[in-house]
N, C-alpha and C positions, 0 to 999 in steps of 0.2 A: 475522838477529841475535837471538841470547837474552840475558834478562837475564843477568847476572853471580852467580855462586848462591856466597856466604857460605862458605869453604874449600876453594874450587877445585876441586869434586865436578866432574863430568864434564855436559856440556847435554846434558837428554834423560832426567838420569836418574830416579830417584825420593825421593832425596834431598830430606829436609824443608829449604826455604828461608824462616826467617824473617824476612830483611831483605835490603835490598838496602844498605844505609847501615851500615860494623863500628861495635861496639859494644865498651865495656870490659864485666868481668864484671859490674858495677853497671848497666850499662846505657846508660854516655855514652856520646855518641857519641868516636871516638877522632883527637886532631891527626894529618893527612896526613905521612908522610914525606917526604922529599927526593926519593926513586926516586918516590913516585907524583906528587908535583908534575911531576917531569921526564917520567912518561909522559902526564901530562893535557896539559902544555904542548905537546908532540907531536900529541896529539888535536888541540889548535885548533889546530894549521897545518893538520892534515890534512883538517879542518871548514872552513876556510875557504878552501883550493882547494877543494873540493869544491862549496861552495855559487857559487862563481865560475864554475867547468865548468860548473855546472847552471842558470845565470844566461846563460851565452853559448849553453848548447843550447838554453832555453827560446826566445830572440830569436834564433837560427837558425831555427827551424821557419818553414819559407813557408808563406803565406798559403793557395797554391795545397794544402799539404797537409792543411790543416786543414778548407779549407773546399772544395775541389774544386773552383776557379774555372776554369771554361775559357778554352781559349787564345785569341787574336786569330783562329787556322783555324777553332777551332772554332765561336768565333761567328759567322764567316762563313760555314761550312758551315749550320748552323742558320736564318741567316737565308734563304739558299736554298732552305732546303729546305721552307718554310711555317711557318706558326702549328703543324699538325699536327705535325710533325717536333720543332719547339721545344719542345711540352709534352714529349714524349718523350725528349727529350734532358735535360731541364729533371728529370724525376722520375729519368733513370736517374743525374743528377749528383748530384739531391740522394740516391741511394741511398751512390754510393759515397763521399760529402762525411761524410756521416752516419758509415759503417763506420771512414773513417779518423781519425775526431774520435774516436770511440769508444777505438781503438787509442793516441791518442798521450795523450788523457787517462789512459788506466789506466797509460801509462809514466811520465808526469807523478807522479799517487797514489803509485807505488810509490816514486820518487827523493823528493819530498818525505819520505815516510814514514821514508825510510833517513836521512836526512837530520834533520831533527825529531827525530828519538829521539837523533840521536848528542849533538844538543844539546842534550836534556833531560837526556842522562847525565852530558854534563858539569858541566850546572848541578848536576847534585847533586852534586857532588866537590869544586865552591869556593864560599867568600863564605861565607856565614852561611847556614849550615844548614836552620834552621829557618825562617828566610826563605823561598831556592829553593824548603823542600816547601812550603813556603804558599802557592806561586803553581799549582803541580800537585798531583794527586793520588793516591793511592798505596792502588789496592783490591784486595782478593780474589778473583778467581775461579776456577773451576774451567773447564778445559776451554776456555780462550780461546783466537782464534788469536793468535799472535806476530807474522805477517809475512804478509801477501795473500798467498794461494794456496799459503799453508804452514800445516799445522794439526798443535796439540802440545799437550801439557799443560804450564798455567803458574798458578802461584799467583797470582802479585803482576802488574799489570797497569800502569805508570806512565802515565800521562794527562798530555801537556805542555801549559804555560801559554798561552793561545790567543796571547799577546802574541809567541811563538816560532814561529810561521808564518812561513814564508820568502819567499812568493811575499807582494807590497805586492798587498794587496784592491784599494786605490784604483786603482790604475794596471792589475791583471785585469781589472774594469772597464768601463774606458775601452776596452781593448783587444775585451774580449766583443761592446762595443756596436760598436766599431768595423766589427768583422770580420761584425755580423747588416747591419750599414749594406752591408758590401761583398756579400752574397746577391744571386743576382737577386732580382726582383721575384716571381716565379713560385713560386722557394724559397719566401721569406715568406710567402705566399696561403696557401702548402700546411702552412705550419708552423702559421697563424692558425688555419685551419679546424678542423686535426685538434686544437688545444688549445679550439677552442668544441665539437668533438663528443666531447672527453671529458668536457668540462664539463658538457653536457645528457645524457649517459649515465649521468653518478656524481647527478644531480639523479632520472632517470629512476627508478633501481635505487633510491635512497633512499622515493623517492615509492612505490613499487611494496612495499616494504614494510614499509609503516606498517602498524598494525593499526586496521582503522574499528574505528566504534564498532558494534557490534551493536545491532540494534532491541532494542529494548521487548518482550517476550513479553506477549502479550495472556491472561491469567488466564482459564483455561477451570474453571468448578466443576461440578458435578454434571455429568460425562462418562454418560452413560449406557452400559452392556452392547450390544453389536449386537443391530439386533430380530431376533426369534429368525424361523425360517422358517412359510409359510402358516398352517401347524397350530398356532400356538400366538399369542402376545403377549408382548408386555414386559412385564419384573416391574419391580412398585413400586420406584420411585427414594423412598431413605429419607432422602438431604442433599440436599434440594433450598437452591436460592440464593435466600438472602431478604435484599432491600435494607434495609438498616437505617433506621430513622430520622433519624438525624442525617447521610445524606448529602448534603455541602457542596452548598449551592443560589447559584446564580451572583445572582440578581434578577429583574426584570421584563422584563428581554426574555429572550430568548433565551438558553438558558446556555451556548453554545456558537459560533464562530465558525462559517461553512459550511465544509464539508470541502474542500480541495482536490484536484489533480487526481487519479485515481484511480490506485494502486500498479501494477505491474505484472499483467497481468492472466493469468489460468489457461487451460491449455487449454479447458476448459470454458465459461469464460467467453468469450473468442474465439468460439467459437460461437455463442453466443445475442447477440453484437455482430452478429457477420454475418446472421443473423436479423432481428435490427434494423434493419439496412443495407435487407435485400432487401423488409422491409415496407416500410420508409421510400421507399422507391423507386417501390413501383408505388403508393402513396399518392400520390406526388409528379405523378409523371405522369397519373395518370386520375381522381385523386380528391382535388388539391389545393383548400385551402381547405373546403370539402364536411367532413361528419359523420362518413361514412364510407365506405371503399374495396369493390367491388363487382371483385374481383380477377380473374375468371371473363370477368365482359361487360364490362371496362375502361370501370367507368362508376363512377357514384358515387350514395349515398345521402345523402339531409339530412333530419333530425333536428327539429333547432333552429336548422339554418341560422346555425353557432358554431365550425364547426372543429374539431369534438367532437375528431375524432381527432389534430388537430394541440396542441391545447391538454392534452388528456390525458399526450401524450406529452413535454413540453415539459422534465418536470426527467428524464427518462429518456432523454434524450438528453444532458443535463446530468450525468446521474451517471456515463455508458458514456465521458464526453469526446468524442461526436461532436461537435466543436462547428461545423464547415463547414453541417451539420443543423442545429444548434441556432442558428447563426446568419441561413440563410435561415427559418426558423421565427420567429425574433424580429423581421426586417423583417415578414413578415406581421401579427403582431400588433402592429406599430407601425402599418400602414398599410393593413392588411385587416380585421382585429378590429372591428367593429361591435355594439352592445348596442340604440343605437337604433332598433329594426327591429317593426315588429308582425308581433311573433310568440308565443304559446304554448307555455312551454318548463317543465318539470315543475322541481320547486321544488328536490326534493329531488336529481335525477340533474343538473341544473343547479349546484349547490351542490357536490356532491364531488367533480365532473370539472372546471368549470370556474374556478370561485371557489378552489377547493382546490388545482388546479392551477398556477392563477395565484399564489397565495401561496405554495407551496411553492419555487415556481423563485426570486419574489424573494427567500426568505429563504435560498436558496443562491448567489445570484449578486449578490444587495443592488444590483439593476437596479430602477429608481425606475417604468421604464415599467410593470414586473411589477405595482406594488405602486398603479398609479391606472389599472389596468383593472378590477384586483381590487374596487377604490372603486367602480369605474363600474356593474360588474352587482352589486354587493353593496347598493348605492343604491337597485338597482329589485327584485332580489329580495327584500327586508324587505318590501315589501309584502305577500308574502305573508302575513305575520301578524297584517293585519289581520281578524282574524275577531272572532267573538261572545266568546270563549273564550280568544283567543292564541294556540292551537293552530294553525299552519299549514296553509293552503288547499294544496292536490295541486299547482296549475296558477299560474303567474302572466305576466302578459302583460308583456313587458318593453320597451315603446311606451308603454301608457296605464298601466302600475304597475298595474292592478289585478288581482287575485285571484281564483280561482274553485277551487270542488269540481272533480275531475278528467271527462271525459264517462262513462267508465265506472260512474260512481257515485256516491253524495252522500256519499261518507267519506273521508279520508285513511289511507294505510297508516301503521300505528303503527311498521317501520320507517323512515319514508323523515321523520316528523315527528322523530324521536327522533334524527338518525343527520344533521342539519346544525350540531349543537352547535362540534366542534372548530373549524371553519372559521369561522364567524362569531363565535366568542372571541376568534379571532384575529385577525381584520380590527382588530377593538377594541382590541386591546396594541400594534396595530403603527399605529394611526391616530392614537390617542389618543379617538377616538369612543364614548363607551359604550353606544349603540343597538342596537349589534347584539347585543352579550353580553347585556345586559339582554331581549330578546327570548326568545334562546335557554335564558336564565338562566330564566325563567316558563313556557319549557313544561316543561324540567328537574321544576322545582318542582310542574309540574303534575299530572304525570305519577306522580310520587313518590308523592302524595296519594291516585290513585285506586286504588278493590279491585281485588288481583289473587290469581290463583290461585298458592299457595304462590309469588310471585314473578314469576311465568310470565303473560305478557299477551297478551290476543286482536290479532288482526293487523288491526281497522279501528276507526278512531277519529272519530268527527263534530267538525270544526274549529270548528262553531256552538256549538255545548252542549260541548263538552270530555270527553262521554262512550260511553266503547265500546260498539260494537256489539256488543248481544246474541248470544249464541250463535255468536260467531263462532271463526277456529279458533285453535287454539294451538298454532303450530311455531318452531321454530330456525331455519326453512327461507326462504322468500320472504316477502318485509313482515313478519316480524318476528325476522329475523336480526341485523340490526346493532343494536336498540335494546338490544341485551343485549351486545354488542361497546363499543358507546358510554358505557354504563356505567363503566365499567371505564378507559378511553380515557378519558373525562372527567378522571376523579378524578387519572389520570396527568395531566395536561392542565395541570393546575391546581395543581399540586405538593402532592398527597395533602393536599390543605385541606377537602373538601367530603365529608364521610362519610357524608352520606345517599346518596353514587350508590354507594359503594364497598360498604355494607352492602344496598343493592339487588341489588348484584352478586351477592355471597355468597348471598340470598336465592333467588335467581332459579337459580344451580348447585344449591342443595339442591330446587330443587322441580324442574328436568331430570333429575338422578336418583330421585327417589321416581317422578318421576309419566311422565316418558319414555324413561327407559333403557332396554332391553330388549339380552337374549343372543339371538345365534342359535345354529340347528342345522347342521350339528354341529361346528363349529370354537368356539362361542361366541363369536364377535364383535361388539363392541358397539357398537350404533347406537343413535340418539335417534328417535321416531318423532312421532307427530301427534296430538293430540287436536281432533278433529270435533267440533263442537258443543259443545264445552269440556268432553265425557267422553269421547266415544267415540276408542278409541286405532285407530291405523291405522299400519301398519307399513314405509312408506314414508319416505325421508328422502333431502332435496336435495341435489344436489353444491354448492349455500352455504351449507348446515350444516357443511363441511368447515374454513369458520372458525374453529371452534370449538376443534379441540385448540392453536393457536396463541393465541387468546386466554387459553384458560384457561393456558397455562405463561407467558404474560404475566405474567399474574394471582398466580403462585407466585412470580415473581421479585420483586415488589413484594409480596410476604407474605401472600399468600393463604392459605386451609387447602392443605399440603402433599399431603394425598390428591387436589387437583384434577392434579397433576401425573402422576398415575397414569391418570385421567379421560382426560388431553391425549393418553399413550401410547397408549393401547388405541382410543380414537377416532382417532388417527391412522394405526392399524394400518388401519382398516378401511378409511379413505378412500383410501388408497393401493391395498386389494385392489382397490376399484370402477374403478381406473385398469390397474393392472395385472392384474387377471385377466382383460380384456380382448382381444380380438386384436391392436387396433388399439393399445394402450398407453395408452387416453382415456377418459374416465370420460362417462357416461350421467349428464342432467337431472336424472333421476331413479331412484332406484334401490328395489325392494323386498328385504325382509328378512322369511327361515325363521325363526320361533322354534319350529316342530314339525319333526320329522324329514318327509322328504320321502322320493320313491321317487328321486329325480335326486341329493340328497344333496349339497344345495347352501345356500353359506351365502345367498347372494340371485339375487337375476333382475331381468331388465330386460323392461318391456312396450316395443313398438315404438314407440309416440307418445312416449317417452322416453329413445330411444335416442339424442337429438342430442345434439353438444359444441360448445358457443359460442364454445371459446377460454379458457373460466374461469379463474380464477386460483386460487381457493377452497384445494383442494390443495398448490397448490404454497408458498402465503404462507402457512399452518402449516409446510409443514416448513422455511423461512425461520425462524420462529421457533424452533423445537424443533431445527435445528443452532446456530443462534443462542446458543440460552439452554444448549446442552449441550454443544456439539460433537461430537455425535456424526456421524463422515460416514459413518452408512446412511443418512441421511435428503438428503444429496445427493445417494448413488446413485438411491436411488430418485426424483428429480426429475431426474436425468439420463433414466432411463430415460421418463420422462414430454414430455420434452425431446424425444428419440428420436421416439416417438407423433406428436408435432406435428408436426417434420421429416418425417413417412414419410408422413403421410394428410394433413395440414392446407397443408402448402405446394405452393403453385402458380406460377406462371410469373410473375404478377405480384403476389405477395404471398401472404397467406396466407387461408384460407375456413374459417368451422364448418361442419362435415359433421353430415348426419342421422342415422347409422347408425353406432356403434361396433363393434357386435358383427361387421363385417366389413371384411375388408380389401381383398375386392374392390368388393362397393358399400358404398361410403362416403358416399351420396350427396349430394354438396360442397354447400353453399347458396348460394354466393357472397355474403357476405357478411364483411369484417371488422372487429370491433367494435373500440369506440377501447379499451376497458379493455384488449385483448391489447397492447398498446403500454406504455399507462398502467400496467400492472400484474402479468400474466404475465409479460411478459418482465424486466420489471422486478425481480420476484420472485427468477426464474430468476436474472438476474445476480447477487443479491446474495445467491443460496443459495451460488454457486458460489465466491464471493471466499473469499479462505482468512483473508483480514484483515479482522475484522467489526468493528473499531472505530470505523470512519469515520460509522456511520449503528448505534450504538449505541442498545437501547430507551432508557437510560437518560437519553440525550440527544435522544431525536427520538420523537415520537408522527408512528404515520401512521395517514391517515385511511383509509376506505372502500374508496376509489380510491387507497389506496398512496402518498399525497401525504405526504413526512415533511414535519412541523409542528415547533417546537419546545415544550419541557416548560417551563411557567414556575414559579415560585416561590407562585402564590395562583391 
């Protein structure tokens, strides 16, 4: 049925219809005549048989049609036939139950709908006009359909008054629940389920596309250029990142919470875990408790009779999350750890493996046990400073607390005196105790005081008299590498309060380039070499002078002069050739350096008594920093490729060994030997070159000492 179109145009056609209601020429609506009362009167007879026939066919429809009840056979057949059979009988009822509900509702939709409309049309034709439309609605469209499963174009669309619904809600109802009451039970289950697993699909799909929230991009500033190849070096970075001054300082302890568990980790990374693992392991088995692991004759070596290698390793198992390691590790030091012991235990490698150790774990895991072991040998190592002077004895016996010069000689190394600062600051912020800092605070001081060469200090010091030994040497290299690292480390330490270390520092850079820098031939590579007898230069230079370009880009990030950052690059080039221009991928003790042209036409060479690798870290914890403070990733390749090295010559069946011999790949000849720092500190390195997310263990938030132990930054 079509509306009724205003002069008896033809349905269908195209004819503008502007009303469904005549109109005088003004626009009233016009009084019905006599003929159209007598055909409306007509309509409600024929409206209301209508709604009578479709009243008695509604309550005709059986039950059985609506809902596919089976018969009295069939449920006997069913029950015969098992459970099995039931279900099957059970789904294929409620299939056809389903189809012919489907079928008799759209016959329902469609008689209502014929229905509905005949008596909206009438309502518009008696009573009061303006009334009727005010209970329906009378809109415009385009394109609407007229009558289910018939589609036309229609302007005008009338909408009847919901009150003119034929079918009583109340009593639908009653009947709907009736008729879900008469289902079987089986139906029902089946109807529950399938509306709870639409409900968790439409939860599913909603969930599924949320948009997270994206990380945080970590601000990478002075990206450096890729180092260029053999032949040449990096060119000066000219924005290097300088910390400002006014960067917010948290207070007195720690400015920062400990990091928790570590993100996702890199392939790269994954590797040097397993590494870890395979050390950890033959540690475990043949050299637990013990200094160190002797991987070769499944034996073990002691030291100091401390665990050297368990204690070293203790936050490096804490930072990779082994924690099943980390937790047999921490029963030991709850219930194997001993300090009471006479024994002889060097003040200073004492101090950053063990004490440093110790603190470092507790201030990432805020474990109480960590932090009164720490107490226990911090107690008896102060002893050491009782000398003439302040200056720290070599040796301190950790039974009778007393002190002594080391047997090798009556002096101490200026760095092993200089290079216990960080650690023993810190026992003091974290105890409340001021003994220890105030110790470390006077040799600081003391040291500060006495003559040195443009900066640059000889490598032995008498713990009695407080003063260096004459004519002794002056290197970057061994016992007097870290006191020029600790500088620097200090002042960071202390939250850039203390300017006499920080202008020491500066000092001490300007007098490594005047007075030990040297090019070679003929790639010009720059190495630091040695002054002998505090003139004569010697052109040899350590693999722990490789510290060096990591410290000094420290140094620029905290506002150093900008040209040490150029220093950083070009020393790091070289430390890297001494690794990889190798066969083995591992760098040599010690290394000499051409500054004249040669017939071999070589930038350096290695003598045999220096051909060994201990494991070092030296290397690797500069290019930690120098990806750190630039992100550049050459400098994780090349610690991969050093990574590599280790893997190929250093690893053995039961962990890992320094080898004598770099310069070959078939004798290597292994020492069995492995030192606790490849735990403490290689590898450790390694992991945290390899992370792609360096903010967890930020410089700005963590000072690490010697031995790789991060500390935190305080405010004074």
């Amino acid at each position: 049925m079509r509306l009724p179109v205003e002069g008896g145009g033809p349905m269908g056609g195209n004819e503008k219809r502007d009303s469904v209601i005549a109109k005088d020429d003004q626009g009233n609506i016009q009084p019905l005549t006599g003929e159209v009362q007598q055909q409306l009167a007509g309509l409600r007879k024929d409206l209301t048989t209508t709604i009578s026939n479709l009243g008695r066919e509604i309550s005709e429809i059986p039950n059985e049609a609506l809902m596919d009840v089976p018969t009295e056979e069939e449920e006997d057949a069913e029950r015969e036939e098992g459970s099995g059979a039931s279900a099957r009988n059970a789904f294929s009822s409620y299939q056809r139950s389903m189809k012919s509900l489907q079928q008799n509702i759209a016959a329902m939709e469609r008689r209502h709908y014929r229905h509905s409309y005949a008596r909206s049309v009438r309502q518009s034709h008696v009573g009061n006009l303006p009334d009727e439309l005010s209970k329906g609605r009378i809109i415009k469209e385009e394109n609407v359909p007229i009558d289910p499963g018939v589609s036309g174009r229609g302007d005008y669309q009338l909408i009847a008054d919901p009150d003119d619904v034929i079918v009583d809600m109340g009593e639908a109802s009653t009947q709907r629940k009736r008729r879900w009451n008469q289902l079987p039970r089986l139906q029902r289950v089946v109807f529950f389920m399938l509306a709870v697993a639409a409900l968790v699909a439409l939860i599913y799909v909603v969930a599924s596309h949320a948009d997270p929230s994206a990380p945080l991009a970590v601000p990478q500033e002075n990206i450096l250029t890729a180092p260029p190849p053999a032949d040449n070096h990096p060119e000066v970075i000219e924005n290097e990142v300088i910390v400002e001054e006014d960067v917010k300082k948290e207070g007195a302890d720690q400015i920062i919470p400990p990091p928790g568990p570590p993100r996702k980790r890199s392939e790269r990374q994954e590797a040097v875990v397993g590494a870890m693992k395979h050390a950890w392991k033959g540690y475990k088995t043949y050299a637990w408790g013990h200094d160190h692991l002797k991987p070769l004759s499944r034996s073990s070596n002691d030291w100091f009779r401390l665990g050297l290698t368990l204690v070293d390793a203790l936050d490096t198992l804490w930072i990779m999350d082994l924690k099943d390691e980390f937790n047999e590790a921490r029963e030991w030091v709850a219930t194997q750890l001993n300090f009471n012991i006479n024994q002889d235990v060097n003040l200073f490698e004492s101090t950053i493996r063990i004490l440093g150790g110790l603190l470092s774990t507790y201030h990432l895991t805020n474990d109480q046990l960590f932090l009164d072991k720490a107490v226990d040998i911090g107690d008896r190592l102060v002893a050491g400073f009782n000398s003439g002077s302040g200056v720290p004895f070599a040796d301190v016996n950790l039974y009778s607390r007393k002190a002594s010069n080391p047997k090798w000689g009556p002096d101490s190394s200026t760095s092993e005196v200089t290079t216990i600062q960080l650690e023993f600051r810190d026992l003091s912020r974290v105890t409340g105790n001021p003994i220890y800092e105030e110790k470390v605070n006077l040799v600081s001081e003391h040291i500060h005081k006495l003559p040195k060469t443009e900066g640059l200090v000889p490598i032995f010091i008498n713990a009695q008299t407080g003063q260096w030994r004459a004519h002794s040497t002056i290197t970057l290299g061994a016992r007097g590498d870290t006191y020029y690292e600790y500088l620097l480390k200090q002042w960071i330490q202390t939250g850039r309060t203390r300017d006499f270390l920080r202008d020491d520092f500066n000092e001490s850079v300007t007098g490594m380039e005047h007075l030990l820098a040297r090019r070679t031939e003929p790639s010009n590579l720059l190495f630091f070499g040695e002054l002998h007898g505090s003139k004569n230069f010697v052109n040899k230079m350590d693999e722990l002078t490789c510290y060096l370009p990591g410290t000094l880009a420290l140094g620029v990030h905290y506002g150093m002069p900008k040209h040490h950052m150029k220093i950083a690059e070009d020393l790091m080039y070289t430390c890297t050739l001494t690794w990889l221009r190798q066969p083995t991928n591992l760098a040599p003790e010690i290394t000499y350096y051409n500054t004249q042209p040669t017939s071999t036409n070589e930038d350096f060479f290695v003598k045999s008594n220096d051909a060994h690798y201990l494991l070092r870290p030296e290397t690797v914890e500069s290019l930690w920093y120098m990806y750190h403070l630039t992100g550049n990733k050459t400098y994780q390749d090349w610690g991969w490729q050093m990574f590599q090295g280790i893997e190929n010559y250093c690893k053995v069946e039961n962990g890992y060994t320094s080898i004598g011999n770099v310069r070959s790949t078939i004798d290597t000849k292994p020492k069995d030997k492995m030192e606790s720092f490849f735990l403490g500190e290689t590898l450790k390195y390694l992991y945290l070159l390899f992370m792609e997310d360096q903010s967890a263990f930020s410089v700005d938030k963590w000072v690490f000492n010697s031995e790789a132990h991060p500390l935190p930054i305080y405010t004074h």
